[in-house]
N, C-alpha and C positions, 0 to 999 in steps of 0.2 A: 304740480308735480306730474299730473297724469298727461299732460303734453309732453315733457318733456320722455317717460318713460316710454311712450308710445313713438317718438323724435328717435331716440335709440333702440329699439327694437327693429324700427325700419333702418335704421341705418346698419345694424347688424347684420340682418337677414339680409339685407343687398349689397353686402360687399360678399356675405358667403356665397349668395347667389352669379356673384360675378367670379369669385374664384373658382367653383365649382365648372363654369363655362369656360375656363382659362387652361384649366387644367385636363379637358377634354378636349383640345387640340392640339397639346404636348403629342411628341412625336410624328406629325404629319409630315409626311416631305417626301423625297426622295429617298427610294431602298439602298440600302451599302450594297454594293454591288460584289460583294465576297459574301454577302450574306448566302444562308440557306437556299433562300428564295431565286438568288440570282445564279447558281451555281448551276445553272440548267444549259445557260444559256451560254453556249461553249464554240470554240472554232477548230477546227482540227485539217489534214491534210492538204496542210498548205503545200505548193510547185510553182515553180522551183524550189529547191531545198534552199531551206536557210542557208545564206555564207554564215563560215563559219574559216576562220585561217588554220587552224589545226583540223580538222574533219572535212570540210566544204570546199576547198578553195578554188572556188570555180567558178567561172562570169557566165553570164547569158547576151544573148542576142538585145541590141537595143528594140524597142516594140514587142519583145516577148509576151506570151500569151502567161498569164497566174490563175490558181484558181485555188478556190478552198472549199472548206463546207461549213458550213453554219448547222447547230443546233435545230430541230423540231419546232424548239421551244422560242426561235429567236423570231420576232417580227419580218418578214421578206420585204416587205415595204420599208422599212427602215432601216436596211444595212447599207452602210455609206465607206467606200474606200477612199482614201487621198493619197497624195505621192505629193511629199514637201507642201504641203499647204493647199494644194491640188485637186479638186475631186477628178477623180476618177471614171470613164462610164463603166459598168458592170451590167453580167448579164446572170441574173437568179432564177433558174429553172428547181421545181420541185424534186427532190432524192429522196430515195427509201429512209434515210436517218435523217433528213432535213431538208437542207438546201444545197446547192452546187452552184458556185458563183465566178463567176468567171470574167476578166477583163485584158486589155494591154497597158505594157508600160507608155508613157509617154513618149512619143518619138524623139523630144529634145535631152532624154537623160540618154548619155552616153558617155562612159569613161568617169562614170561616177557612182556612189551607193548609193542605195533610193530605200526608202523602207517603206513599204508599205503596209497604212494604218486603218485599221477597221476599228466601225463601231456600229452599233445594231441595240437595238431594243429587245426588250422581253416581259413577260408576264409582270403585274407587280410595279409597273415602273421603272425597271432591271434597265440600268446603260451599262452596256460591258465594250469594253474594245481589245486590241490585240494585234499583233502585225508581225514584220518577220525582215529582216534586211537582207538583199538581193547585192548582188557586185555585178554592175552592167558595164559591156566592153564598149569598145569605142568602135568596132563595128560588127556584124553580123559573124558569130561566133562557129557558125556550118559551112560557111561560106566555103573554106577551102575543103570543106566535105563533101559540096556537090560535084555531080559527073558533067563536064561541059560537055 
């Protein structure tokens, strides 16, 4: 009998010992990106203005210049813009409130919507993104604004 009780006692203490380690890696992963935590990590004055058919309705030059700003709190090494599947180059210079980012549209979007999508890291493991849809003309929209 004293085998056997000593057979169950180990085998108790080690499966609580194994729940106990089970149970302390519950929740690891990736942060909800609406969380607390992530809500720091923000994008703001984006240009061109959002189209928009009732407020906006206005196109831009194809190759236009965009730019936004990123949060303080957003990774610069890690913000990535794309146009349809696209990356993008950008260029992230330091701002008093963050970053200032800046790039062009692709020269082959013309006479079509493009949206451009951001995404970026932050504190925490925070992936946030965000973007803004553009109405580009089919061709240079100043053009009959310059002086020959």
């Amino acid at each position: 009998m004293g085998r056997r009780n000593i057979f169950w006692t180990f085998l108790v203490v080690g499966m609580c010992g194994t729940g106990g380690h089970v149970s302390a890696y519950e929740g690891t992963g990736a942060i909800d990106p609406t969380s607390a935590l992530c809500r720091n990590v923000q994008f703001t004055e984006f240009t061109p203005q959002q189209y928009s058919q009732e407020a906006n309705n206005t196109e831009v030059s194809p190759e236009s210049e965009f730019s936004f700003l990123a949060s303080k709190e957003t990774f610069p090494k890690s913000i990535a813009v794309t146009i349809k599947d696209e990356a993008v180059p950008i260029t992230v210079t330091p701002h008093y409130a963050g970053y200032h980012v800046t790039g062009n549209l692709p020269s082959q979007e013309k006479g079509t919507f493009v949206r451009i999508n951001i995404a970026a890291k932050g504190p925490h493991g925070c992936e946030r993104g965000d973007g803004w849809l553009l109405k580009v003309a089919e061709a240079d929209v100043n053009k009959g604004l310059k002086a020959d």
